[in-house]
C-alpha positions in Angstrom: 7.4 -18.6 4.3 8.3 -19.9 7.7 11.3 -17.6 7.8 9.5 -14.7 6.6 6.5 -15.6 9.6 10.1 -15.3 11.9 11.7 -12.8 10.5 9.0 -9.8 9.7 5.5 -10.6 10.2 5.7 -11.9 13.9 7.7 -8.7 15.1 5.9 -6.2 12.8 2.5 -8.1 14.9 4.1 -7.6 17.9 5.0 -4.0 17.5 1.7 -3.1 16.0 -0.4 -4.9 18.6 1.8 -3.5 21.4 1.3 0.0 19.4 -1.9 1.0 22.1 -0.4 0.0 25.3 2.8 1.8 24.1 1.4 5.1 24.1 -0.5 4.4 27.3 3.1 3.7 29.2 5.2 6.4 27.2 3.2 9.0 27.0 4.2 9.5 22.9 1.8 10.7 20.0 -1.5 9.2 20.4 -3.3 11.9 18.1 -2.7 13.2 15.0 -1.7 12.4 11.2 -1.3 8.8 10.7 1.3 6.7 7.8 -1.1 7.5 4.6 -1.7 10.9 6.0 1.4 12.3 6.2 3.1 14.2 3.4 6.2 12.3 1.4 8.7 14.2 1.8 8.3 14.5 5.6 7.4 10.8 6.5 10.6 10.4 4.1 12.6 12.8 6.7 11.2 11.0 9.7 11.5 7.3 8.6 15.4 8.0 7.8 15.9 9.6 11.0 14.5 6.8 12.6 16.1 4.3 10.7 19.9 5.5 11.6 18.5 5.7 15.3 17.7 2.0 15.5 21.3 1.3 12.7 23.2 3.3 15.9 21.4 1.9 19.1 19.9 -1.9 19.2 21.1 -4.4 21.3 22.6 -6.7 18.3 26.0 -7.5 18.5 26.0 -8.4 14.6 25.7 -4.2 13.9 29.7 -4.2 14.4 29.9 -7.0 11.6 27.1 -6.8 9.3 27.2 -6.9 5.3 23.6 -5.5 5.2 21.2 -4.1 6.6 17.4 -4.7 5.2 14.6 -2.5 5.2 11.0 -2.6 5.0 8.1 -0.9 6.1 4.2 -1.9 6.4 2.1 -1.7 3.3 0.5 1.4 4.3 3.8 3.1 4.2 5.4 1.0 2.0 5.4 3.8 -0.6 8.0 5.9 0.9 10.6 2.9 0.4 12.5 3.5 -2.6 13.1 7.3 -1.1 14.5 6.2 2.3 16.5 4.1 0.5 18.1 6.8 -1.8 18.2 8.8 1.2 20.5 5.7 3.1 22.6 4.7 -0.2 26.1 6.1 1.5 25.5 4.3 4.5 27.5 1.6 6.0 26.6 -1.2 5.9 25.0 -1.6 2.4 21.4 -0.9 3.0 19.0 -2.8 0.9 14.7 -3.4 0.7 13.9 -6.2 2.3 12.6 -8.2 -0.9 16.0 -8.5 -1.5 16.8 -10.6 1.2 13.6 -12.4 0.2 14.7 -13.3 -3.1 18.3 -15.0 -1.7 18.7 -18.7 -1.5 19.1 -20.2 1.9 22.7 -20.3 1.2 23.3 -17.2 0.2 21.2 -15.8 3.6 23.5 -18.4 5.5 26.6 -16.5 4.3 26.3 -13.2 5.4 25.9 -11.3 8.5 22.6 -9.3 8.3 20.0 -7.3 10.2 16.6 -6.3 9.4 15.0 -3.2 10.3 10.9 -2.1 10.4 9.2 0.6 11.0 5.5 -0.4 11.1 3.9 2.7 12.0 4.3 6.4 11.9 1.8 9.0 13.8 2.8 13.0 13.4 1.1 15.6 15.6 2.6 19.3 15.2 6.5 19.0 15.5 6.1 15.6 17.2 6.4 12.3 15.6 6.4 8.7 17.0 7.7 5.8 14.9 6.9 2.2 16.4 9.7 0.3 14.7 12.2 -2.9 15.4 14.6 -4.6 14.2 15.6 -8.5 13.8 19.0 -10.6 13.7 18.2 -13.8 12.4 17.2 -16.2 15.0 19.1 -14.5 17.6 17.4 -11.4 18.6 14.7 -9.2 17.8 13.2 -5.8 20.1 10.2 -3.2 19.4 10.9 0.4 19.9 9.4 3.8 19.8 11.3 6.7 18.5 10.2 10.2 19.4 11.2 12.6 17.0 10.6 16.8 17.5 11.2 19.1 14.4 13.7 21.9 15.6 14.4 24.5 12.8 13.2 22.6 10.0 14.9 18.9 11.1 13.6 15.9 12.3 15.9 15.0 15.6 15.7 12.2 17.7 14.5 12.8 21.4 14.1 9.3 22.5 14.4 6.0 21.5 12.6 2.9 23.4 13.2 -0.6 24.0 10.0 -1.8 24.6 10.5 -5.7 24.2 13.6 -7.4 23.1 13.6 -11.2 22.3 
């Protein structure tokens, strides 16, 4: 339990409680559709384009060396899961849900290089999406980020991706 408090729930808090004074200083989505809201197939779209933004940039120097990367996503999104997954199966490294990692022994976490990636909340307004997301190495090094996303003919594209914290 500890290591989940470390690994998921304190950065997923931190992102989400962060999620008001975010907007406030970026000047990203404030209004509009929010995780439940939002069709499947395009919080599907966004989430995976937001996921390979924080696989490419984050300040982890285990991303050269990892084995896997885990996912999860809040409850309220938590649905859309099994399709980003499907959507990320040719990636490298292996991507796996997070309950994965949960189920490993101790030693089986302690051999492998891993990160963990989150995406705690989605807002879409128009062609605009924010995703407040974050990833976490162990305990090494976490951050909190805000993606911005703008559909252009019929994609989801990255525009900009914050580091809001990093630990």
């Amino acid at each position: 339990m500890n290591l989940l408090l470390k690994t998921f729930i304190f950065p997923a808090l931190l992102i989400l409680l962060s999620g008001n004074a975010v907007c406030q200083k970026t000047g990203n989505v404030k209004e509009g559709l929010r995780n439940s809201d939002i069709p499947h197939s395009t919080l599907v779209k966004i989430e995976v384009a937001a996921f390979k933004a924080l696989f490419k940039e984050n300040a982890s120097a285990t991303k050269e060396k990892a084995t896997y990367y885990f996912l999860s996503l809040t409850d309220s999104i938590n649905k859309s899961l099994p399709s980003v997954l499907d959507k990320l199966k040719r990636n490298s490294p292996e991507v796996k849900d997070i309950s994965v990692f949960n189920s490993m022994t101790d030693q089986e976490k302690s051999e492998i290089d891993f990160l963990s990636f989150n995406i705690s909340g989605v807002i879409v307004s128009g062609n605009k999406a924010s995703v407040y997301c974050g990833y976490y190495e162990g305990n090494v090094s976490s951050s909190g980020n805000v993606i911005e996303l703008r559909k252009r003919f019929g994609k989801w594209r990255v525009v900009s991706n914050k580091m809001m914290w990093i630990s």
